[in-house]
C-alpha positions as CSV (number, residue, x, y, z in Angstrom):
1,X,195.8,230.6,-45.6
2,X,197.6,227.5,-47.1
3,X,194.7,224.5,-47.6
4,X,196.4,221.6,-49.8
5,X,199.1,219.4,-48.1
6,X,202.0,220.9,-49.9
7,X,201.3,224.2,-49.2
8,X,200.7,223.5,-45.7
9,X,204.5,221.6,-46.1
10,X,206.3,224.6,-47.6
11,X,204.5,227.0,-44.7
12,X,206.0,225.0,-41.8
13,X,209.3,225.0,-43.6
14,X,209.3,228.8,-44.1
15,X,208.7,229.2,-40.0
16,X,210.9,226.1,-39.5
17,X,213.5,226.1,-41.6
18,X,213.8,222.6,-44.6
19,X,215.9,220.3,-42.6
20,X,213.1,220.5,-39.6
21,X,210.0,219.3,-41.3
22,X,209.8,216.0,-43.2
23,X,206.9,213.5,-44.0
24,X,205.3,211.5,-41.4
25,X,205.9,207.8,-42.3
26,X,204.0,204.6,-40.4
27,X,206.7,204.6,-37.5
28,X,205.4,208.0,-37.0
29,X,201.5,206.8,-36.4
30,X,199.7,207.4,-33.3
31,X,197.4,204.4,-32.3
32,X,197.0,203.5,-36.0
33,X,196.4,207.1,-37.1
34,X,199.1,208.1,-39.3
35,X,199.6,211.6,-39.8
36,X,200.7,214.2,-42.4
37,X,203.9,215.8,-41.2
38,X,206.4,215.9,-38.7
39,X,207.9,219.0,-37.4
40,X,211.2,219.4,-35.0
41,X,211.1,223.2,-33.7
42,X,214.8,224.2,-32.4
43,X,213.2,227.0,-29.6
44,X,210.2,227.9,-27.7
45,X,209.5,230.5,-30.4
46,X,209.6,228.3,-33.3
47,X,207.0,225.8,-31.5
48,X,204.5,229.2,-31.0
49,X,204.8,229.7,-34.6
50,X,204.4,226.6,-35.3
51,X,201.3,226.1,-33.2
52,X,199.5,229.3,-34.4
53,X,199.8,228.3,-37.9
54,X,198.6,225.0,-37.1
55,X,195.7,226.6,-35.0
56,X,195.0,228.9,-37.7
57,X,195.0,226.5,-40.4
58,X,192.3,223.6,-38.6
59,X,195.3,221.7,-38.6
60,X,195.4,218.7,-35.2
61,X,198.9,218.5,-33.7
62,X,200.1,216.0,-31.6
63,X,202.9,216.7,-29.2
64,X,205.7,214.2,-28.8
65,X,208.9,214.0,-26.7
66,X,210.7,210.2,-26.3
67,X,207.8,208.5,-27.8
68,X,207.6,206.3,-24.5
69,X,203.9,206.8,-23.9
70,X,202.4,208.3,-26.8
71,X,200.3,205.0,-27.2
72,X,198.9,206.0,-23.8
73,X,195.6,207.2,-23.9
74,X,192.4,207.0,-27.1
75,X,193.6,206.9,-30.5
76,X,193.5,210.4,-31.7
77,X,190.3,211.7,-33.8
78,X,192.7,213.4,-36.1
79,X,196.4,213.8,-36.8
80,X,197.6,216.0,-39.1
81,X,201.5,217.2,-37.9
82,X,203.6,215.7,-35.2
83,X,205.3,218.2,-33.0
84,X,208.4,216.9,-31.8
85,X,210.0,218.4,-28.6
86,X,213.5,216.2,-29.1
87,X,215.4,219.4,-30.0
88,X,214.7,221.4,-27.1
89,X,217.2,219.4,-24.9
90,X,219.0,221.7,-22.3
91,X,219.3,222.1,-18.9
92,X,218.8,225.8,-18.9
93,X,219.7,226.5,-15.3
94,X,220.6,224.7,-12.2
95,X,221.3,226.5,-9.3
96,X,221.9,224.4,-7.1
97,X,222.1,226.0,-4.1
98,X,218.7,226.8,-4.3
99,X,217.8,223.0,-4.8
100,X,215.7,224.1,-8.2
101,X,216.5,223.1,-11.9
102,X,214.8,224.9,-15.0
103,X,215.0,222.7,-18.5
104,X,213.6,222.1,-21.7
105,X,210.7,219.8,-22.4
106,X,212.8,217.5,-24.9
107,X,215.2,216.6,-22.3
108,X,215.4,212.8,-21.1
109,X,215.1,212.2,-17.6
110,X,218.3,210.4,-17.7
111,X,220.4,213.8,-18.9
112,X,219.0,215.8,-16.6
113,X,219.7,213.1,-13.5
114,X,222.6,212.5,-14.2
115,X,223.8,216.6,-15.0
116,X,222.2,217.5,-11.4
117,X,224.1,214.8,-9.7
118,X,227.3,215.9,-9.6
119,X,226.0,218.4,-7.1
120,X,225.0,215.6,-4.7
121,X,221.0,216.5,-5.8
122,X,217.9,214.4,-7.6
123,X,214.8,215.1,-9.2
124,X,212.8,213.1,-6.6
125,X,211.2,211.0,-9.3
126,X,210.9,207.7,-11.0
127,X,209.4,207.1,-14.0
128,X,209.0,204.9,-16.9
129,X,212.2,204.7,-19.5
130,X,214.3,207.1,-17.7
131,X,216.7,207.0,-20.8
132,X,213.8,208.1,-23.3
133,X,211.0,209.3,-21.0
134,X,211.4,213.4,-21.8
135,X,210.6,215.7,-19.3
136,X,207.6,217.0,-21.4
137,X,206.2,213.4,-22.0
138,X,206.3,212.5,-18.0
139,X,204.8,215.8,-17.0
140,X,202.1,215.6,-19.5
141,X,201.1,211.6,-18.3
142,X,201.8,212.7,-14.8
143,X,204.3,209.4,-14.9
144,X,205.7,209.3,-11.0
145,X,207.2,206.1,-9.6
146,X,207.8,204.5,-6.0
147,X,209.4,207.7,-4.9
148,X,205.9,209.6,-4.9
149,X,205.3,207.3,-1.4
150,X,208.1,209.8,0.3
151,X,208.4,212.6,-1.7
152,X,205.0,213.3,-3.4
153,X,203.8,213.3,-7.2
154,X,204.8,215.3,-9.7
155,X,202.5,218.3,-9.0
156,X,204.5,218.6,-5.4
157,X,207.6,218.6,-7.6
158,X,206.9,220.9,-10.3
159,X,207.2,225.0,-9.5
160,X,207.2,226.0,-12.6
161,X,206.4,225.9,-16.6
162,X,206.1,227.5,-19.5
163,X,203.7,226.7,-22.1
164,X,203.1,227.3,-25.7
165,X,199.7,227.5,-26.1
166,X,197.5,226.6,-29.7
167,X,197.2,230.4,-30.4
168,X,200.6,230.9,-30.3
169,X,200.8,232.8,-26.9
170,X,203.6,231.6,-24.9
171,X,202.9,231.6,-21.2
172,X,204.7,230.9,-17.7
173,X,203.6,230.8,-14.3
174,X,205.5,229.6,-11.4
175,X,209.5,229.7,-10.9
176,X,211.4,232.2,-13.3
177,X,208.1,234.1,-14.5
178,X,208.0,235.4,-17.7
179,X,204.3,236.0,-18.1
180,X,201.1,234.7,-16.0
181,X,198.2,233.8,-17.2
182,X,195.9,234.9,-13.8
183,X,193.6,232.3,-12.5
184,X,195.2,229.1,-13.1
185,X,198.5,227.3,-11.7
186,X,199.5,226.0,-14.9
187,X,202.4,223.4,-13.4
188,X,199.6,221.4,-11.8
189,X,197.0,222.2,-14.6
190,X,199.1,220.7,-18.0
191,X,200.2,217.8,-15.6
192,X,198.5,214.7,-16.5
193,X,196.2,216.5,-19.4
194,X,197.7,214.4,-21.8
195,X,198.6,217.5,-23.9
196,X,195.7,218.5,-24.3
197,X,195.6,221.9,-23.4
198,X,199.6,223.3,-24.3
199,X,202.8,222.0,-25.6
200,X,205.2,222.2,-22.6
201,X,208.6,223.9,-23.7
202,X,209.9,223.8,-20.2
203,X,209.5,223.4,-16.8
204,X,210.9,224.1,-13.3
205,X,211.7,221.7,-10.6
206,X,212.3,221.5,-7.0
207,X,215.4,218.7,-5.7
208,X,216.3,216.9,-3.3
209,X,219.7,215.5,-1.6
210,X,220.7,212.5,-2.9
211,X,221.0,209.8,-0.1
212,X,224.3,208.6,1.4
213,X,223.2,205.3,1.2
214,X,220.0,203.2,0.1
215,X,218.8,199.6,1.4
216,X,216.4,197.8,-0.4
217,X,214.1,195.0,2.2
218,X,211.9,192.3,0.9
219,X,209.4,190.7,2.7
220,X,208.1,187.0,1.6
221,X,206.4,184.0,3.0
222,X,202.7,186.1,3.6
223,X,199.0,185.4,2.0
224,X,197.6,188.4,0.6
225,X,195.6,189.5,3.5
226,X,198.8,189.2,5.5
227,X,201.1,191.7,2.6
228,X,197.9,193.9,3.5
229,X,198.3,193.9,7.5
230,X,202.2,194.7,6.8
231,X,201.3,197.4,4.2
232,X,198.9,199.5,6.4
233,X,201.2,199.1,9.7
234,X,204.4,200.1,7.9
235,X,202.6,203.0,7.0
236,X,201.4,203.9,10.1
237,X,204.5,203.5,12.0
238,X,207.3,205.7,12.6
239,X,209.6,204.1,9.7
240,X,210.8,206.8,7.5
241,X,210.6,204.7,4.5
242,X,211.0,206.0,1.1
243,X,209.2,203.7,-1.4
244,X,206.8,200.8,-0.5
245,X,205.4,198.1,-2.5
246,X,204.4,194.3,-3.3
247,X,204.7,192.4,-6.3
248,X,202.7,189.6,-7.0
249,X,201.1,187.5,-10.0
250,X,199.4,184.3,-11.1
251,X,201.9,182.2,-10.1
252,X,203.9,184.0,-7.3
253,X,202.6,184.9,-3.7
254,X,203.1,188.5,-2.8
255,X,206.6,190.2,-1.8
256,X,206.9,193.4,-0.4
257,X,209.9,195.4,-1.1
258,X,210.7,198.2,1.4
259,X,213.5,200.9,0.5
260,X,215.0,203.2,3.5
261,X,217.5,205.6,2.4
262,X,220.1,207.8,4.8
263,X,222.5,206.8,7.1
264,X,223.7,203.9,8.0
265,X,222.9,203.6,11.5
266,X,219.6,204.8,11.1
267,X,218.9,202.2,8.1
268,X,219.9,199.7,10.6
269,X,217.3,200.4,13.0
270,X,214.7,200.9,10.7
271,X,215.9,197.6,10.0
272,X,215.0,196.1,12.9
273,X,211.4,198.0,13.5
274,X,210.7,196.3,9.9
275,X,211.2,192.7,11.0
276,X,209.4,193.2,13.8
277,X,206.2,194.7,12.0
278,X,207.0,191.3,9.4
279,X,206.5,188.9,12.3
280,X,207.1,185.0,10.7
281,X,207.3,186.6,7.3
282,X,210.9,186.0,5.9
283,X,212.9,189.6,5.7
284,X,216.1,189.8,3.6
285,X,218.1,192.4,1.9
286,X,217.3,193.1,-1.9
287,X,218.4,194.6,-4.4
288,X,217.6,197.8,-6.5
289,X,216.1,195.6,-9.4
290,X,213.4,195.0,-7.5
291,X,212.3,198.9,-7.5
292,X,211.8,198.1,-12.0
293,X,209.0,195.3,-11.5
294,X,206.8,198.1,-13.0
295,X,208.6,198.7,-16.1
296,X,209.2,194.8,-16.6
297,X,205.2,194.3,-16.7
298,X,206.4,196.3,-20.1
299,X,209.4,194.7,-21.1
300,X,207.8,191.4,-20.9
301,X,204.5,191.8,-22.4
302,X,203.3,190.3,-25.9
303,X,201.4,193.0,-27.4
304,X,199.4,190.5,-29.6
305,X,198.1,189.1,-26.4
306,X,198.4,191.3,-23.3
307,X,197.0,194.2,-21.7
308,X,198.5,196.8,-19.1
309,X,196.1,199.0,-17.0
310,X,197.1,201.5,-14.6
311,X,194.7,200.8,-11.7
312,X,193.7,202.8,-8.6
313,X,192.2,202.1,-5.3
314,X,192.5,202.9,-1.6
315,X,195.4,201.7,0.4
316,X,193.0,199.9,3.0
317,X,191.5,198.1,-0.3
318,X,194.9,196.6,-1.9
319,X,193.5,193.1,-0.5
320,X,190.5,193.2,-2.1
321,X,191.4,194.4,-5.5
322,X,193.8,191.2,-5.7
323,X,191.1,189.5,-4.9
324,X,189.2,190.5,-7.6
325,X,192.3,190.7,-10.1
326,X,192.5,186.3,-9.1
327,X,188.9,185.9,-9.6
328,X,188.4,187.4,-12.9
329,X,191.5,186.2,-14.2
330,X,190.4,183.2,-13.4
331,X,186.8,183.2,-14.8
332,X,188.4,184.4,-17.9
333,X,191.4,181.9,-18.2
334,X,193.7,185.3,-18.0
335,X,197.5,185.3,-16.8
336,X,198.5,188.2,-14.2
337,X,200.8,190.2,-12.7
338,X,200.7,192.7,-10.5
339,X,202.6,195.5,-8.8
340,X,201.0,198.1,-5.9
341,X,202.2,201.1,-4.9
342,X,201.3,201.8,-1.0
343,X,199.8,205.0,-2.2
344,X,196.9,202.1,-3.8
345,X,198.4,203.2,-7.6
346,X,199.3,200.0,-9.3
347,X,200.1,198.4,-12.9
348,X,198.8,195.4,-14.2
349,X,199.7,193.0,-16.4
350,X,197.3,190.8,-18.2
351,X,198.3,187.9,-21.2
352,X,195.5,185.7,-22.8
353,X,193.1,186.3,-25.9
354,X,191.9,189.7,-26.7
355,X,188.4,188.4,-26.0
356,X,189.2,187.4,-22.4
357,X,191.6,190.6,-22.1
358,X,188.3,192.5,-22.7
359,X,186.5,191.2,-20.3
360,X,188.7,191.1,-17.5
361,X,189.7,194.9,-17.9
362,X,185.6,196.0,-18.0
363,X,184.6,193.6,-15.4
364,X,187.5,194.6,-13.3
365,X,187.1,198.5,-14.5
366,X,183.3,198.2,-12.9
367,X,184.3,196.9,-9.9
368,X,186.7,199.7,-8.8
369,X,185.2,202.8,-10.1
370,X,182.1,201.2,-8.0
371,X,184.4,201.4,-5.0
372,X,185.8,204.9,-6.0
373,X,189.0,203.3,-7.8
374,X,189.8,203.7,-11.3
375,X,191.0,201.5,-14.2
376,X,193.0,203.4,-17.0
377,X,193.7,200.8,-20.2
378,X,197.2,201.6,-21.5
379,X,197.9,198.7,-23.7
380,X,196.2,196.4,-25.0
381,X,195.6,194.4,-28.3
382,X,194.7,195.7,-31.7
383,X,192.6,192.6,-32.1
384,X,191.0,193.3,-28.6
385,X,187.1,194.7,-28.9
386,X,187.5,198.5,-28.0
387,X,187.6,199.9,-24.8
388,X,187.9,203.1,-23.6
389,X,190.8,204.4,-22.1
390,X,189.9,206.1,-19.4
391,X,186.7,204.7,-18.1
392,X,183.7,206.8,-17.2
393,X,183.9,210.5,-16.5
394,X,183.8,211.8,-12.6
395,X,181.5,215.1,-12.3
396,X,185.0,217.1,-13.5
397,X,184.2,216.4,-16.9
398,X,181.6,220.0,-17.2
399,X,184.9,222.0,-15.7
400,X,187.3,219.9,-17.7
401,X,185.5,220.8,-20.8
402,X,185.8,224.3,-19.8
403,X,189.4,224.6,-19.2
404,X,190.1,222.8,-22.6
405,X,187.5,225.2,-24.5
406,X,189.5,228.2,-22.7
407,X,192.9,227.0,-23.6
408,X,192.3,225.2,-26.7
409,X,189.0,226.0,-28.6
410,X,189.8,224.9,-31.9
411,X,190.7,221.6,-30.3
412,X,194.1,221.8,-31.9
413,X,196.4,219.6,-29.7
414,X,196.0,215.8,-29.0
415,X,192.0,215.9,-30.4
416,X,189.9,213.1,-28.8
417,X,192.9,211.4,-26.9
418,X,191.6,212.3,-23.3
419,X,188.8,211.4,-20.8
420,X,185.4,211.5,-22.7
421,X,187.2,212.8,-26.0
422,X,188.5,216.0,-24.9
């Protein structure tokens, strides 16, 4: 078995081919952890053979698609090769009258949109840097958008996958079966495990019509406990809303942005129900924009001095998680911004010093997971003091543990990147 660094280069080129390996430079690091080697497989084959040589060798692989949200998550505890999915780019099937699509991990979001399209159909889903965001890097993050509100996460959308796991077994379950591994549904299981577990080399979607037409409705001019009343009773009336959510910050009082899609009558009257649910809140039409605030909390932050946290809490408790986002900002002399989800799944945006970053995010991590919510830090500071990622562990950790251990026991892929180091 190869053991010096450029024996270990001239094995992958032998599986790979010369042109597909080169050596990893500091654009290539991973939270500061620079590795050895990056590989570019051209099939599902090449990244098993990749994988078991890696496997085989002790070697610590980190998967990577667009690069979008490979910051996401702990630094790794090792990184030796980069495994880039970027060449596995195809839509491998699309028939559409079956509403399904099948394609490669390495395709953007944007391709794959834009392909299905011009069959009137959509991959019910929003996520982060659509143009970059790769199908692989989305499922992995479990990345939704507004559109989960109507149309569910990505586990509701996903039917099928295959896998290449660290042993260099490749596996599908789901849509277009190739080989199951019995006991697990692997769509749901490798989304959101950060990689953790397999390399995804494709994967198998259910779609949905795309709408005839789409109107976007803000509502302004409400206190915070009033953008919570509206929340809750949009919910529980009969609007068949598709995305609901409210922006707000330091320096802004909230607005809710509603967005109905289907015909145009029955936009209308949805319309008119959602003024009336408003009361003296001010209703007007918006546009689409507004449905990006999330990705802006990106676009806009100064990584030398701001944080962004995923956050999580019931939809009944949106009021009082603002609340505590304006106290401890406050206490801390901390700038925010905020945008919720209905479904209680928002992204915040935090800009001060590292040292008052800090404590806002731990303060604000131990109020929600007190109140069953969650706090997930996916940006902050070098300077900052560390803090986890994740947060503490729920009582999944034991089976988490085992699933990795059964999947990956060498801890080949993403090493120490996930809750409690897994």
């Amino acid at each position: 078995m190869p053991t010096t660094p450029i024996e270990i280069e001239q094995e992958f080129r032998a599986i790979l081919g010369a042109e597909l390996v080169h050596v990893a430079t500091s654009a290539d690091a991973v939270c500061g952890v620079t590795p050895r080697l990056v590989i570019q497989p051209t099939s599902e084959q090449q990244i098993a053979a990749a994988l078991r040589f890696a496997n085989d060798a002790g070697l610590a692989v980190i998967p990577r698609g667009g690069g979008t949200k490979l910051a996401w998550g702990n630094p790794p505890s090792r990184a030796d090769v980069i495994l880039s999915t970027a060449r596995l780019d195809k839509i491998i099937e699309h028939p559409w009258a079956d509403l399904t699509v099948s394609v490669e991990a390495g395709c953007t979001i944007e391709k794959m949109q834009s392909a299905i399209a011009q069959h009137g159909q959509r991959l019910a889903l929003d996520p982060l840097w659509p143009a970059r965001a790769t199908i692989g890097g989305i499922l992995s993050t479990n990345d939704s958008g507004s559109l989960r509100l109507r149309f569910g996460a990505l586990r509701d959308l996903i039917i099928g996958v295959t896998l290449a796991l660290p042993d260099g077994t490749l596996a599908s379950s789901g849509g277009k079966v190739v080989k199951n591994v019995a006991g697990y549904d692997l769509p749901k299981l490798v989304t959101g495990a950060y990689g953790t577990l397999a390399v995804i080399t494709r994967a198998f979607f259910r779609l949905h019509p795309l709408p005839r037409n789409a109107k976007t409705l803000s509502i302004s001019g409400c206190t915070i406990e009033e953008m919570q009343r509206v929340i809750l009773a949009v919910q529980d009336s009969k609007l068949a809303h598709t995305s609901l959510q409210a922006r707000m910050a330091l320096d802004a009082e909230p607005v809710i942005d509603v967005l109905f899609e289907g015909t145009e009558a029955g936009i209308d009257a949805q319309e008119e129900q959602l003024r009336a649910i408003g009361g003296s809140a001010s209703t007007r039409e918006a546009t689409s924009a507004v449905w990006n605030a999330s990705q802006e909390l990106w676009n806009s932050a100064n990584p030398a001095s701001s944080a962004v946290a995923k956050i999580a809490t019931l939809p009944a408790s949106i009021a009082g998680t603002v609340e505590a986002v304006q106290r401890l900002a406050a206490a801390h002399k901390t700038y925010w911004k905020l945008t919720m989800q209905a479904t209680g799944i928002g992204w915040l945006r935090l800009e001060s010093a590292p040292e008052n970053l800090h404590a806002v995010l731990s303060d604000l991590r131990f109020d929600l997971e007190h109140a069953g919510g969650s706090l997930v830090v996916l940006r902050r500071p070098s300077e900052m003091e560390r803090l986890d990622a994740w947060g503490q562990a729920t009582d999944a950790l034991a089976l988490m543990r085992a699933v990795k251990n059964q999947f990956d026991p060498k801890n080949t892929l993403n090493p120490g990147r996930f809750v409690a180091g897994i």
